[in-house]
C-alpha positions as CSV (number, residue, x, y, z in Angstrom):
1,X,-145.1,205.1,103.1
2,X,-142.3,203.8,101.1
3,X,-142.8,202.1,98.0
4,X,-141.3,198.1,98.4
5,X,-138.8,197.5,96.3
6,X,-139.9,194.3,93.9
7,X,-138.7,190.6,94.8
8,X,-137.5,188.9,97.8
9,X,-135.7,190.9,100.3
10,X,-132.3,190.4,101.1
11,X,-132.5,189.4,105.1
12,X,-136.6,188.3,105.2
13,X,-138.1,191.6,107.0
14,X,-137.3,195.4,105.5
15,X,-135.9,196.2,109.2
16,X,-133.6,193.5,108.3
17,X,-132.6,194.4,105.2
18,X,-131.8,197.6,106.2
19,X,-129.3,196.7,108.1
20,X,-127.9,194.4,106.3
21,X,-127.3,197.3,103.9
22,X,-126.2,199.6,106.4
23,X,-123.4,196.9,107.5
24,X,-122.5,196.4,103.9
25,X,-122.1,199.9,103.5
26,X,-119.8,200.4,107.1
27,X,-117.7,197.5,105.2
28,X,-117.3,199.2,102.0
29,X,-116.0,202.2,103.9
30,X,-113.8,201.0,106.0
31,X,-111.9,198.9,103.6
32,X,-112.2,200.5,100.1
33,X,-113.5,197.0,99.1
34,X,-115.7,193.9,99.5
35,X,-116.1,191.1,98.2
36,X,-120.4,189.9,98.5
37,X,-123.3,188.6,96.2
38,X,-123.9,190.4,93.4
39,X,-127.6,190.6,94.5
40,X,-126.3,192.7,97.4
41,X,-123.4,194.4,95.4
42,X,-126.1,195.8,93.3
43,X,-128.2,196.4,96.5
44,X,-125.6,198.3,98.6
45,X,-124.4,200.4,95.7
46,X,-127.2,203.3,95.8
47,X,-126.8,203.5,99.3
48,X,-123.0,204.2,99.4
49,X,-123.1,206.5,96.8
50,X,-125.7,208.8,98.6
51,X,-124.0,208.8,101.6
52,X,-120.6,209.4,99.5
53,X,-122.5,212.8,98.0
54,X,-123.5,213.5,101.1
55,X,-120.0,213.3,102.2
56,X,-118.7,215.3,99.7
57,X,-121.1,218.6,101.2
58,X,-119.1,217.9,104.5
59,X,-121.2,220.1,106.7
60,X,-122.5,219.4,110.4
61,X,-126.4,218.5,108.8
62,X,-124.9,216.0,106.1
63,X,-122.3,213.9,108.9
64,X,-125.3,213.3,111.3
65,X,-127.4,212.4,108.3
66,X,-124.7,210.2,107.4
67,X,-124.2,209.2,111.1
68,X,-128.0,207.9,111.4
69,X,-127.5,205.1,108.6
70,X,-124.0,204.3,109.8
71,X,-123.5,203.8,113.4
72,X,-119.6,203.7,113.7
73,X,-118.1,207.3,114.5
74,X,-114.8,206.4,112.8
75,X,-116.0,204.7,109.8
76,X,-117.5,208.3,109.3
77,X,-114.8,209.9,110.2
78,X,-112.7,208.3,107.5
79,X,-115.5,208.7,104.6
80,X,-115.5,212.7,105.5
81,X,-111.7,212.8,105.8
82,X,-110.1,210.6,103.7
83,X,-112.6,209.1,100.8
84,X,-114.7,212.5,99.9
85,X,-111.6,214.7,99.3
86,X,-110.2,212.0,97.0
87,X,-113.4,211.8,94.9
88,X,-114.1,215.9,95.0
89,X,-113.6,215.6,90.9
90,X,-116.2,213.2,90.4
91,X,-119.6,213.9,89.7
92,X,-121.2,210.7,90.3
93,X,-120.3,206.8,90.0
94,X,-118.0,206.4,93.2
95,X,-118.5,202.6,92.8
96,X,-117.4,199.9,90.5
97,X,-118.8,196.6,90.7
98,X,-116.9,193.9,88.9
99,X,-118.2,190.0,88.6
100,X,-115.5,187.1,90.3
101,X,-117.3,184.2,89.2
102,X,-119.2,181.9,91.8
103,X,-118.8,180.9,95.3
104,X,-117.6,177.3,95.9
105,X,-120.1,176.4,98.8
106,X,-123.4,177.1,97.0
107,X,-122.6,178.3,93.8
108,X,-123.8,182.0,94.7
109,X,-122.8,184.8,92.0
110,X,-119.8,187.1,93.7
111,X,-119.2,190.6,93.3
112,X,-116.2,192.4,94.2
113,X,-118.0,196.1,95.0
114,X,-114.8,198.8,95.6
115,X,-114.7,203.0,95.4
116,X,-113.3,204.1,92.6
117,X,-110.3,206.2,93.5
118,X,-108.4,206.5,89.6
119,X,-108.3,210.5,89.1
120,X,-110.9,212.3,86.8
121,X,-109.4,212.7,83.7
122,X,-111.7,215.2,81.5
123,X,-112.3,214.2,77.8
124,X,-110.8,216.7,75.3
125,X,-113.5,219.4,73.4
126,X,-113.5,218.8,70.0
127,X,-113.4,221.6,67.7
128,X,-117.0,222.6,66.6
129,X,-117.3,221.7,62.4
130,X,-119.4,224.7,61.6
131,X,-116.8,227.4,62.8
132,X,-113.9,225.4,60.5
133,X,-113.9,226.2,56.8
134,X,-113.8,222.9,55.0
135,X,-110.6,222.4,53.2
136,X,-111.7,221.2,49.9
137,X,-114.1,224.3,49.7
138,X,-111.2,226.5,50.6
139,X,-108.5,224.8,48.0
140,X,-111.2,225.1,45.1
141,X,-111.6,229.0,45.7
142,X,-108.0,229.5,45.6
143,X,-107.8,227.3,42.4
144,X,-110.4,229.5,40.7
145,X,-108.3,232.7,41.7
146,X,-104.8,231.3,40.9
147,X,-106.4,230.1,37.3
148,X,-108.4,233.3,36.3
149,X,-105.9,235.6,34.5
150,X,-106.2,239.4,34.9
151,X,-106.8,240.8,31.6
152,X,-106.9,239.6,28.1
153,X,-103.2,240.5,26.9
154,X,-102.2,237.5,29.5
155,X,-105.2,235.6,28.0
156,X,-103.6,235.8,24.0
157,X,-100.2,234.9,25.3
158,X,-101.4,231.9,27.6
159,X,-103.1,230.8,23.9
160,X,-100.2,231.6,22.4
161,X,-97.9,229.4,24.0
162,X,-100.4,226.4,24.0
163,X,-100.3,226.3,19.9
164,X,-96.6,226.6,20.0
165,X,-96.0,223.8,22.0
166,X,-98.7,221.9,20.2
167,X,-96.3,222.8,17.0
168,X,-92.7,221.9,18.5
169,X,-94.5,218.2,19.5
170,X,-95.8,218.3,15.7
171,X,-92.5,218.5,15.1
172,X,-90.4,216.1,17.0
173,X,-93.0,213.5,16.2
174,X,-91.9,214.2,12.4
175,X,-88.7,214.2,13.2
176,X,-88.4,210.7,14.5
């Protein structure tokens, strides 16, 4: 036996409810859109996207599964035809459900329920940190090579020409 689902049902009996889904759903097919309670937006929303992934398979088993929840043979037609091509990319979340404020009569929440049909676009991969050498690591090893002289003739004359310039600004400090 099925587990209820918690709270009041949308139509009074589960029968009813049912097919208040299934008719929600059937609308939601047929025109891409719909515009209900966001109580039933949220309602309808598992049961579209199943029968959307069941769509997508597109064999003989999946259409008469789909067939037994919605009753209307064109409705289906279209969903296998036209709506599960277009979301082939997508692995999941063919709905959107987007908040419109409340209805003027009784002040109900309303929820504008449509399929997504914006392409997949994939995110980029970044590059992984631990196969990149750090550049500050890499600049200080070069640093230490570029500084370390070769032998110690190169070592006297590098001295060298540090004392003479130490004396020629001895001397123009004189000078002046």
């Amino acid at each position: 036996m099925p587990k209820p689902t918690k709270g009041a049902r949308l139509g009074g009996s589960p029968t009813h409810e049912r097919i208040i889904l299934r008719n929600l759903a059937t609308q939601l097919f047929e025109h891409g859109r719909i515009t209900t309670t966001e109580t039933r937006a949220r309602r309808v929303q598992p049961l579209a996207e199943k029968l959307i992934t069941k769509a997508k398979r597109g064999d003989l088993h999946s259409r008469r599964l789909v067939l037994s929840s919605i009753t209307d043979k064109e409705v289906v037609r279209h969903l296998f035809d036209d709506i599960a091509p277009s979301l082939e990319g997508r692995e999941g979340g063919y709905t959107r459900i987007t908040k419109i404020g409340n209805r003027k009569g009784d002040n109900a929440p309303l929820a504008l329920i449509e399929i997504i049909t914006e392409a997949v676009t994939p995110k980029p991969k970044a590059a992984a940190p631990a196969q990149e050498k750090p550049a500050a690591v890499e600049t200080e090893a070069e640093a230490e090579e570029t500084e370390a002289p070769a032998d110690e003739a190169e070592v006297a004359d590098a001295e060298a020409t540090e004392e003479e310039t130490a004396e020629e600004a001895a001397a123009d400090e004189d000078a002046k």
